[in-house]
N, C-alpha and C positions, 0 to 999 in steps of 0.2 A: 413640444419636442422639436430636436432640430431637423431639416428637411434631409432624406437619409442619402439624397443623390448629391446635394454638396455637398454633405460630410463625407462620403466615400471620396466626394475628388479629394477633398483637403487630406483627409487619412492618406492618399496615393500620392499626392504631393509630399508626402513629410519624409519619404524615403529619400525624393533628391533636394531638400534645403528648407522641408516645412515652410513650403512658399511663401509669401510674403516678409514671415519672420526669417526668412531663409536658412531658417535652422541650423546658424553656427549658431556660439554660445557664450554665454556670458561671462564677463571676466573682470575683476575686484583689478585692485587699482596697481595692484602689484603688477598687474599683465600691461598697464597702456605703456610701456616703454617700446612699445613695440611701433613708437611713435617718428624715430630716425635710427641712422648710422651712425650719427656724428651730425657737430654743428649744431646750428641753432636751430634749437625745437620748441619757438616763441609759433603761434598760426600767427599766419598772416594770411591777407584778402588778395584775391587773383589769384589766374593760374584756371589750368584746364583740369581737374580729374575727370579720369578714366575710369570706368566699372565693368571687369569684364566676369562674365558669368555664362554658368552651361546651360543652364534651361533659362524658356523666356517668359516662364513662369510670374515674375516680376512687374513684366509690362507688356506683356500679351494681354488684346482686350484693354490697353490703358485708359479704361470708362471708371471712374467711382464708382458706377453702380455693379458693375460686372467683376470688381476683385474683390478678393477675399482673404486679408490683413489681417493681423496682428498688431494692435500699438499705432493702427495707419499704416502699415508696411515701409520700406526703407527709400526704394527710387519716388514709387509714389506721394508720401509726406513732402516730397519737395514739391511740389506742383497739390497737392488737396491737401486742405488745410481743414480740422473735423471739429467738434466739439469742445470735448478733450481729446488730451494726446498722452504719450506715455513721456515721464520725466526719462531728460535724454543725460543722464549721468551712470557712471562705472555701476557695475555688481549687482548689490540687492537696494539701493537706491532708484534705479534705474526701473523698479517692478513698480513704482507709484503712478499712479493714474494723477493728470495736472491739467488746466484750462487750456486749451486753445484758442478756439473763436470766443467760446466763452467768458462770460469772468471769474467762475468756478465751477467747481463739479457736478453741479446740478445741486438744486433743492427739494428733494421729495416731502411729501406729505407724510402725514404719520404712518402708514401704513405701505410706504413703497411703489403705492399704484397709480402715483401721479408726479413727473417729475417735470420741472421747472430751470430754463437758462436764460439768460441775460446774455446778449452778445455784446463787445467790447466793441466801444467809439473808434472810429479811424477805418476800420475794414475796407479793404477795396481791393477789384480782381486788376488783373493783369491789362486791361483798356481805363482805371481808371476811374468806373462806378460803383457806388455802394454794396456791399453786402447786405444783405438782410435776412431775417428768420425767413420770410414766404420762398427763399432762395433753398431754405437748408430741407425744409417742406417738400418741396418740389423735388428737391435732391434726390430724398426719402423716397419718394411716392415714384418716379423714375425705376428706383431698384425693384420694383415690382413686376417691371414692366415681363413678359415672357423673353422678348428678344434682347431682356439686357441683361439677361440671368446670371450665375455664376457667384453673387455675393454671400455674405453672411445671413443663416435665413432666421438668425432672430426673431429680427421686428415682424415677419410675417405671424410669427407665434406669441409676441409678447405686446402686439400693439391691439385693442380692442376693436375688433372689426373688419381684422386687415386679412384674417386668413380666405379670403376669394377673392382679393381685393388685384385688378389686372393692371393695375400703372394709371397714369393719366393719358396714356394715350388713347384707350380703350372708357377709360373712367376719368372724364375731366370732372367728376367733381373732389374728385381726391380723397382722401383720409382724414375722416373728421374725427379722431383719434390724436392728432395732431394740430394743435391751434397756434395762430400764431397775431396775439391781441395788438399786435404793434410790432413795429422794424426789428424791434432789436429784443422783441420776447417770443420765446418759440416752448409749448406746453407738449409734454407728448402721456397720454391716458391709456395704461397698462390691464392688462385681464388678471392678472396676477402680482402679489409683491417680488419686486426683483430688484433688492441692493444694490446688486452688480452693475446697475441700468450704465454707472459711468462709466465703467470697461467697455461696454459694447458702443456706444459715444464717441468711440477712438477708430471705429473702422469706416470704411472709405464712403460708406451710404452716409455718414455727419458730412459730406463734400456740398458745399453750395454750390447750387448750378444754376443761372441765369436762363430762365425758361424762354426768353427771346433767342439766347445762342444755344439752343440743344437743335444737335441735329440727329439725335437716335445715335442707331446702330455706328456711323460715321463719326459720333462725337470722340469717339477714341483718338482719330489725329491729328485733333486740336482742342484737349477740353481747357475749358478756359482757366487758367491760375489764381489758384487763394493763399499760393505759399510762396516761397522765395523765386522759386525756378517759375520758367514757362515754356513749354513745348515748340521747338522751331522745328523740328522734325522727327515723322515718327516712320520708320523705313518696314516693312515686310511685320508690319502686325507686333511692334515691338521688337522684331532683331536689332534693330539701331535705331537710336532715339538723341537728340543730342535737347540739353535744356540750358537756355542761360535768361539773366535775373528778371524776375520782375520787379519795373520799376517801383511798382505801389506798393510793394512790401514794404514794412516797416518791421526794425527792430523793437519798436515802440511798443507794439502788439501782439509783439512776438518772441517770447523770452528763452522758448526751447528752443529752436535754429539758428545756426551759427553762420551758417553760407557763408562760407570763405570763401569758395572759386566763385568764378566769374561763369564758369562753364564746367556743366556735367556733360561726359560723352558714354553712352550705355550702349557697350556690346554685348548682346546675349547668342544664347548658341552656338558657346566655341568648346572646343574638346578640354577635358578639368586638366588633362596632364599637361598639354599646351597652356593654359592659363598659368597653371604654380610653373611651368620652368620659365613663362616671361616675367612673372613677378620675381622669380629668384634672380633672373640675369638682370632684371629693371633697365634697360638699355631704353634709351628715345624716353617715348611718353610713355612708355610701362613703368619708370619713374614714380611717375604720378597715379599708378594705377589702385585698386583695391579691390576685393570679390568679395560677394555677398555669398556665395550660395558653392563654392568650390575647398573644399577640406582637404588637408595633406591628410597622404593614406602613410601608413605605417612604413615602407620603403621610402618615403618621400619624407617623411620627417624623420627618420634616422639621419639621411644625408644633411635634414636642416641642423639637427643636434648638434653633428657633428662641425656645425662653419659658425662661429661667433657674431658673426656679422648676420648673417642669416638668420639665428636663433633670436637676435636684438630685432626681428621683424614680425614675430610671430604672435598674432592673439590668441587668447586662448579662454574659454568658459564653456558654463554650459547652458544648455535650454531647460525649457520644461516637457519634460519627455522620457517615456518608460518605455524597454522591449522588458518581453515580459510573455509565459506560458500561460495559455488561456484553457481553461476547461469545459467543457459542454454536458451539464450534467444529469441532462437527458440519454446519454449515451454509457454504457455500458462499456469498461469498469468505472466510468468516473463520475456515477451514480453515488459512490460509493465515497465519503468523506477521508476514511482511513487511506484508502489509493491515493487521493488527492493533498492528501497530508505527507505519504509516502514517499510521494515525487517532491513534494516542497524541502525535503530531508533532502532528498537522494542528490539535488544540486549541485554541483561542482561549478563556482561561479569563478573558481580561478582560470579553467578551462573556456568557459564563456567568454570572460573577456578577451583571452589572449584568442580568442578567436574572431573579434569585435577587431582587435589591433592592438590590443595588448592597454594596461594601468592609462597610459596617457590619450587612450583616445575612448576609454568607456571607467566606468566606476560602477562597482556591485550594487545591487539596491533589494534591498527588501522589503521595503514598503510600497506601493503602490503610487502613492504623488511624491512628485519630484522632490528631492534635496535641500530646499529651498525656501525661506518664513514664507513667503508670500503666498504660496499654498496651501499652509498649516503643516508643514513638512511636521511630523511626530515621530519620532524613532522608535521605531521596534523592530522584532525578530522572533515570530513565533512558531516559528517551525527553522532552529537554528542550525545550519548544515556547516558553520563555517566556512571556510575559504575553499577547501578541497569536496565537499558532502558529506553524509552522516551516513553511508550506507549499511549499518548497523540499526539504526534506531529506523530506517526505510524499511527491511527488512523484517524487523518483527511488529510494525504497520501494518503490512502487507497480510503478515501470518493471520493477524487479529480478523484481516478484512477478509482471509479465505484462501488465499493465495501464499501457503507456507513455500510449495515452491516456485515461488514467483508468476510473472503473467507475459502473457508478449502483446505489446500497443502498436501503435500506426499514430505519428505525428507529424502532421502537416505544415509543408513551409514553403516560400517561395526562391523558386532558382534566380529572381535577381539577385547581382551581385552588390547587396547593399550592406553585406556586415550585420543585420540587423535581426530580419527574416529567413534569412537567406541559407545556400548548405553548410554555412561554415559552424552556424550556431548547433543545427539544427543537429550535425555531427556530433558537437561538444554534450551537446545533451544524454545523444545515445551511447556515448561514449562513458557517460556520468553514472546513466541507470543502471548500466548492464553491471556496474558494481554491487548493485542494488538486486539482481536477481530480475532485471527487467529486462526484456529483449525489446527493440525500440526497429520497428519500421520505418523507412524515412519516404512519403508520399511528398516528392518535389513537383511544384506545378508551375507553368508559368504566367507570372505576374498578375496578370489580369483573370486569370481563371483561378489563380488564390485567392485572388480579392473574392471574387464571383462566389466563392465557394464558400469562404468562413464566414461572409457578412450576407447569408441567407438562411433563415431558419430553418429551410427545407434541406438545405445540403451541408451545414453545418459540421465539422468533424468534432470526434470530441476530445480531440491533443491538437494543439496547432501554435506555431509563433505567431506575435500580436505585436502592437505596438503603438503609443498612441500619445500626441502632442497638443499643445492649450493651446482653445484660442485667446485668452489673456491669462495672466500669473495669479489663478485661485483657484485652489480644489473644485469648482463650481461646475468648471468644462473638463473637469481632467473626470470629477467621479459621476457625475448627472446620468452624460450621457451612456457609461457601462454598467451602469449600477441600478439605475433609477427604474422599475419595474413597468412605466408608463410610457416608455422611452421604446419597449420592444417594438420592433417592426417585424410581423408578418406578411406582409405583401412588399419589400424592397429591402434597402440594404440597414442592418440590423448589430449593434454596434454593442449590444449587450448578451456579451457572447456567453456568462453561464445563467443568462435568463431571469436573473434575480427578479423576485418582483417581494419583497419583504416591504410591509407595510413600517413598519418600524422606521427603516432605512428610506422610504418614500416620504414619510413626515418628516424627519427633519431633514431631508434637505430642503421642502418647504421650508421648514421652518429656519435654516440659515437664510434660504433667498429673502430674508423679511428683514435680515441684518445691514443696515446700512453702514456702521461701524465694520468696515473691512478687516480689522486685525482681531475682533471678535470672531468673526465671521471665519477668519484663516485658523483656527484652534479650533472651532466646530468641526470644520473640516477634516484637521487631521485627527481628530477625535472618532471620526465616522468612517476614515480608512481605517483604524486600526479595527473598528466591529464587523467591518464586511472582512477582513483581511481572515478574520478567525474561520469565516466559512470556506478560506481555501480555494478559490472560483479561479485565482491569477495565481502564478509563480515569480513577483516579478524579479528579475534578472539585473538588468546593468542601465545605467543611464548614460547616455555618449557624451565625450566629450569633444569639443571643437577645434581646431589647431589651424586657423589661418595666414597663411602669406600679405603685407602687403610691399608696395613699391618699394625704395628706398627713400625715396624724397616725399614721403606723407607725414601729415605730422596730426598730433591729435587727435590720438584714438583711442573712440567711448565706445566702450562694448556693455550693454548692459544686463539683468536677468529679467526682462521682458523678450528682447525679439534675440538676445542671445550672440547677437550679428553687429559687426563694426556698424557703427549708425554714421550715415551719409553725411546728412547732415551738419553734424560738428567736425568732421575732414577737412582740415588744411592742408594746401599745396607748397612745398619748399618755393 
């Protein structure tokens, strides 16, 4: 299971841009016009872009081993280059897992619990020297370390041997779970079968790192380059970072990065409303600008609707990502299947959204994983409220379950103002039931003491807004970790909030993680949402959608449905 103190960060991150993927969203090909004004929108190579962004979320700690990515995350892929990567193309193309260092996606053995890469001839970091597997090893074995914490904690739980395992600077003899027979073959030996192994192959711990240049905790402000860019300055922990080429890169070896400028400049920590009006006015080198992690709010994109020139600049998709009403069904009325079925009726998702920001920045959802194949997205609606709710068909729910004349709840949400969790849903809600014969308390907390509160089994409420984003595009990280009975956390933060522990729903998702065929794998999946879905445990709600600004003078923008987010990378500069 996943370790429950960086799942809580990543969960807390996904509020402001589902960090690394930075949580805009993905967008089909009809949206990359959003690539000039006018004039020629051929990329061309040179030129400075700019990236300005509210949180430094992105390149705070810029260690490999210390972020925690998606697809390799957006600034970072230009500077660590991992395994595989995520194919850097529009829409639902863009959800394919493809080679990087390697020459394919790995080779597992029959049974999943042994996977095998081949790293690609030519590799060389940023001074010039070879790459090798003992590098990507070391890489690995680095992320363990206590003082470089903060990454994805997988391989802790899925490599054989590694769950005590303190890094190599405590344990130089490292993880013999990971061999590496020659330069350019690197074996990694799993406790369990896990398909997936390529998805996780894409985050920043696949980063080779030359065990002569790690300086630890310091390696952040200069780690050394395996990808296009290279670090010439990293200011206040990531607030400004400025990257330009490395030499030894090669096109050769490298078929997903485009690197057209000559130079990246990464502002982070700037106010969201300040960033969309310099990308609107694009004056100077906001020109050349783009955001990762800053979305036009409802005000803000009315006024773009409404300017043609403006509107020809906006991307627009979505992630993988669900808000959605969580149940606790330990708790008393929602003990009770028919209550819980009730509320699934009583929904008014037309209300939800417009209170999200209305059609163009969220989309109703009633299933549990996202919208999207590469999930196993399956359509359903079993407990069908319509656009408005069913507060009829709630109501003699209710009767059945005891409660002829209704009952009064307490639903817990958090006063950030994120559209998601926050009081505006949380209103819509109560606003919905009380048609229903439901009187709805609203217990607003703030942020961190909501977090604290719904992801403890001990304080757990049992009505509360949720919400929750992949770390790559498969059912696999969207239902494991809420669903999976083995997953509960009793002593920290605890992510299976109606406690499921069905044996039934515990075997196969074993039994999909044995699927190495991924599009098998994705129809399992959504096959297995729709059986938990019957037991009522979520209400999910609406999926958001993403509407970004960029400069005027960018040209070539791939948004895809992996990180969701204009990808750096392929950006050209007028």
């Amino acid at each position: 299971m996943r370790q429950p103190s960086v799942a809580a960060r990543r969960l807390a991150a996904a509020s402001v841009g589902l960090l690394l993927a930075a949580g805009a969203a993905a967008c089909g090909p009809k949206d990359n016009d959003a690539k000039s004004s006018g004039g020629d929108s051929t990329p061309h190579k040179g030129g400075t872009l700019t990236v300005l962004d509210a949180t430094t979320d992105p390149t705070e700690n810029f260690d490999p081993a210390r972020l925690y990515t998606s697809g390799g995350g957006n600034v970072p892929s230009l500077v660590f280059r991992t395994l595989t990567t995520r194919n850097r193309e529009n829409g639902a193309a863009g959800a394919k897992v493809v080679p990087d260092l390697a020459t394919d996606t790995g080779r597992p053995n029959k049974d999943a619990t042994v996977w095998t890469y081949t790293l690609k001839k030519g590799l060389k970091y940023e001074d010039g020297t070879a790459i090798t597997s003992a590098d990507i090893k070391y890489g690995i074995e680095r992320s363990f370390a206590p003082e470089l914490s903060g990454g994805a904690p997988y391989l802790r739980d899925w490599l054989v041997g590694a769950a005590d395992y303190q890094g190599p600077y405590k344990d130089k003899k490292g993880l013999s779970a990971i061999e590496t027979p020659d330069a350019q073959t690197i074996v990694f030996h799993l406790n369990k079968p896990e398909g997936e192994f390529p998805y996780l192959a894409t985050q920043t711990q696949f980063t080779p790192v030359p065990k002569s240049k790690d300086t630890g905790t310091k390696y952040a402000e200069h780690p050394v380059s395996s990808g296009p860019y290279k670090v010439v300055k990293n200011e206040n922990n990531g607030e400004h970072i400025l990257l330009e080429r490395n030499p030894y890169w090669s096109t050769a070896t490298d078929a997903e990065r485009k690197a057209y400028p000559d130079k990246v400049d990464v502002k982070s920590g700037l106010d969201s409303s300040v960033i969309n009006q310099r990308l609107s006015a694009s004056q100077g080198t906001d020109a050349t600008s783009v955001t990762v992690d800053t979305n036009l709010g409802p005000a803000e994109l009315a006024k773009v609707t409404g300017d043609k020139e403006l509107a020809s600049r906006v991307g627009t998709g979505h992630f993988g990502y669900t808000n959605y009403i969580a149940f606790n069904p330990t708790v008393k009325p929602f003990d009770n299947v028919k209550v819980r079925q009730a509320i699934s009726y009583a929904i008014d998702r037309s209300s939800v959204i417009n209170a999200a920001g209305g059609s163009a920045l969220a989309e109703p959802a009633t299933t549990y994983l996202p919208n999207q194949k590469s999930f196993g997205y399956t359509p359903y609606d079993l407990f069908p409220a319509g656009k408005t709710g069913n507060p009829a068909k709630a109501k003699e729910l209710l009767a059945q379950a005891g409660y002829k004349n209704g009952l009064t709840v307490t639903l817990t949400h958090s006063n950030a103002k994120n559209f998601e969790t926050s009081p505006e849903i949380a209103t819509a809600v109560q606003d919905a039931l009380k048609q229903a014969g439901i009187t709805v308390k609203l217990q607003g907390l703030e942020d961190n003491d909501y977090r604290d509160k719904i992801h403890n089994v001990k304080t757990e409420p049992g009505f509360f807004l949720a919400h929750w984003g992949a770390d790559w595009p498969s059912g696999g990280p969207f239902l494991a970790p809420i669903f999976d009975g083995r997953q509960i956390v009793k002593d920290g933060a605890n992510f299976n909030s109606g406690l499921l522990n069905d044996k039934s729903v515990n075997a196969e998702i074993d039994a999909i993680n044995k699927l190495t065929d991924l599009d098998a794998a994705a129809k399992r999946w959504g096959a297995l949402d729709k059986k938990i879905g019957e037991q009522a445990l979520t209400v999910p709600l609406f999926h958001p959608v993403y509407k970004r600004l960029v400069g005027k003078d960018i040209r070539n923008v791939v948004i895809s449905d992996w990180t969701g987010v204009l990808d750096i990378s392929q950006v050209a500069v007028k």
